[in-house]
N, C-alpha and C positions, 0 to 999 in steps of 0.2 A: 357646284363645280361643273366644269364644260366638260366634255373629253370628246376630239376626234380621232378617229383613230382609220389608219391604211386608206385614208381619201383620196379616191381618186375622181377627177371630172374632166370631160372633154368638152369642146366647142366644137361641134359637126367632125369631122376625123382629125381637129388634132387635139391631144390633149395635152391639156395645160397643170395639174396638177398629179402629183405622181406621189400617190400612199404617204398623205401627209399623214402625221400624229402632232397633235398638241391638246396641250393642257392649261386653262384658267380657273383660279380658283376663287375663290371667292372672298374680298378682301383685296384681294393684289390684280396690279394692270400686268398684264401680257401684251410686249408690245411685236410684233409682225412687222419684218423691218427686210430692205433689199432694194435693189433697182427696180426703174421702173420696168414693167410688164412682166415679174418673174412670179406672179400668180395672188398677188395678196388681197387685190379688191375680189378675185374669183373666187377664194378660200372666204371670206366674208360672204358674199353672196350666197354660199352653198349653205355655210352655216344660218343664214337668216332665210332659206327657203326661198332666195329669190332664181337658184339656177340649180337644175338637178344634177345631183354628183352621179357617178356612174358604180362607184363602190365604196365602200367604207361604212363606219359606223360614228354618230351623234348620240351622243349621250348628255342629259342634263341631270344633276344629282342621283345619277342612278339608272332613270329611265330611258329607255332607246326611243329617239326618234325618228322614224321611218319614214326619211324623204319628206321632208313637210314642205307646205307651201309657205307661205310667206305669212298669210292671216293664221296657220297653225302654228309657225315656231313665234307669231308675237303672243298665243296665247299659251302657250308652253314658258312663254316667259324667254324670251330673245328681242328684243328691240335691235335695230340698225338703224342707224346715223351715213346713210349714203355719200361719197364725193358730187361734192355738188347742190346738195340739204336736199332737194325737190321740196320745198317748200310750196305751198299755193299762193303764186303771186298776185291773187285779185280776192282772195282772200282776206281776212282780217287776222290780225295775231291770234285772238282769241278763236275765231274760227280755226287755224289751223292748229292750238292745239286740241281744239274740239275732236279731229280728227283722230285723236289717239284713244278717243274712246271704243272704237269698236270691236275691239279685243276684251274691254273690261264687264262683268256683269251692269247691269242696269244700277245697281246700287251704288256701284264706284266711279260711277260717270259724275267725278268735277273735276277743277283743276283746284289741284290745293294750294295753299297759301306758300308753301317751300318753294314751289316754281319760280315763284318771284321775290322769295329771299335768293334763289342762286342767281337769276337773273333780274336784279331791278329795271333797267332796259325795257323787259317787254310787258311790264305793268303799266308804264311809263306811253307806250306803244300799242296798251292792249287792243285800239280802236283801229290802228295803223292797215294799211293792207301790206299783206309780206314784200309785195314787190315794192314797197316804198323803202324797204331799209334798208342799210348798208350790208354789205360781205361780209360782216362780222356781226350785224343782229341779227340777219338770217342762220349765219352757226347756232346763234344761241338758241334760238327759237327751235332749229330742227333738233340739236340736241333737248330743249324741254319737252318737245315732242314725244321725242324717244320714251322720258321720264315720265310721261303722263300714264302710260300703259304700265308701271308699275316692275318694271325687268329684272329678273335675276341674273341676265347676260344683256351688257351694254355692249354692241360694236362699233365701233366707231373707224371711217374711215379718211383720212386726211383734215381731221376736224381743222388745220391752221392754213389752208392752201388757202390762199388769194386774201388774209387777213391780216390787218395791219393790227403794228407788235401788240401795242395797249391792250388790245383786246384776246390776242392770244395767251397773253398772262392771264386774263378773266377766265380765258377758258380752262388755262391749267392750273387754277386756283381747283374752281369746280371740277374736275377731274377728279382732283387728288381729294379733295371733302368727299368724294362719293367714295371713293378705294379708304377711306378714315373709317366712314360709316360703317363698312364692313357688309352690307345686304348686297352686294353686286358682283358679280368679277367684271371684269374691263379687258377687250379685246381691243386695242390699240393700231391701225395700222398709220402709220407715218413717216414722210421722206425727210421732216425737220430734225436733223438728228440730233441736237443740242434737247430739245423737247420732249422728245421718246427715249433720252437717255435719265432725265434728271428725274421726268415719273415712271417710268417702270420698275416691276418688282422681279421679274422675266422677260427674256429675249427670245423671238422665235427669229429665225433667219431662213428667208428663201432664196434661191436660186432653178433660176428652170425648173418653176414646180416643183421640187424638192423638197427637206427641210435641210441647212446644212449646219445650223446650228440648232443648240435650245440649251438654255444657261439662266442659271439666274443672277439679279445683279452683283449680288456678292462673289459670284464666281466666273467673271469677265470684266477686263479692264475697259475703261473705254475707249482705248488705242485700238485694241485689238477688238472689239467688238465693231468701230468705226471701219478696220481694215475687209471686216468680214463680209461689212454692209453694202460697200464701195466697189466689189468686185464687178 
């Protein structure tokens, strides 16, 4: 289980999140939902060690984690799925998920054969260089990236922005098989609300850094969870 709790982070004097609290647990996607700029790539960020919060508290099963950098919360067991994949486009598929070794002991350094049952695609591609592929093989590819480090916290943010439908089902096939399996929680941030409504098991809702909601989905319709998002 994730838990954040009273997060706060600023960007030079202003700040942008204000004593968030949320919870993922482990099994179920949390999905991080609201207009653009109302803090949720920043609450991502902080969580995966990419930007320092200013207060608050990370927790992963228990254990406090104290401000980590980015190469600590992926060995704590946090993977991030960035907007935008940052994939290495001169790269090889295989070389890029090569790169998700460097969190794992020396003994766990392969890619296992599951990477390429969730994604046939980049078996198919393993020689390819990233920038050869489409906006929706590079999804794929950064999310098996993710998976290659082995995560007990997926973040994932905007995994469907610029990708056409066919493959955004591929992705939410894979989503929802990883929240099955049960070894993960899933931090979901996305603006496709038809998407983030039909896999999530919880709702976080931001507005100007805040939280203004958190619900789970048996206890919010989707009218009204739409009305909340929409603001």
């Amino acid at each position: 289980m994730l838990t954040v709790s009273d997060l706060t982070l600023h960007y030079g004097q202003s700040q942008i999140l204000h004593g968030v609290n949320l919870t993922a647990q482990t099994g179920r996607i949390t999905a991080v939902m609201g207009t653009n700029g109302v803090g949720k790539t920043s609450l991502l960020k902080a969580i995966a060690g990419r930007h320092p919060y200013t207060s608050g508290t990370i927790t992963l099963n228990g254990a406090r984690l104290d401000h980590p950098g980015a190469f600590q919360a992926a060995q704590a067991g946090i993977a991030y799925v960035p907007q935008g994949r940052e994939i290495f486009p001169l790269m090889t598929v295989e070389e890029n998920l090569e790169t998700g070794f460097s969190c794992l002991p020396p003994g766990e350094r392969g890619i296992p054969d599951r990477i390429f049952d969730l994604f046939p695609v980049l078996a198919e591609m393993k020689h390819r260089r990233g920038g050869d592929l489409s906006g929706g093989q590079q999804q794929q590819l950064a999310i098996a990236r993710a998976l290659i480090t082995r995560p007990r916290v997926l973040l994932l943010d905007e995994p469907t922005e610029g990708i056409q439908p066919n493959i955004i089902q591929q992705i939410g096939r894979v989503i929802a098989q990883l929240r099955e399996e049960g070894e993960m929680a899933i931090v979901l941030v996305e603006q496709f609300f038809d998407f983030a409504f039909d896999l999530a098991d919880r709702f976080v809702a931001l507005d100007r850094g805040s939280v203004v909601l958190s619900e789970t989905k048996a206890n919010i319709s989707r009218q009204d969870l739409l009305e909340k998002v929409s603001i």
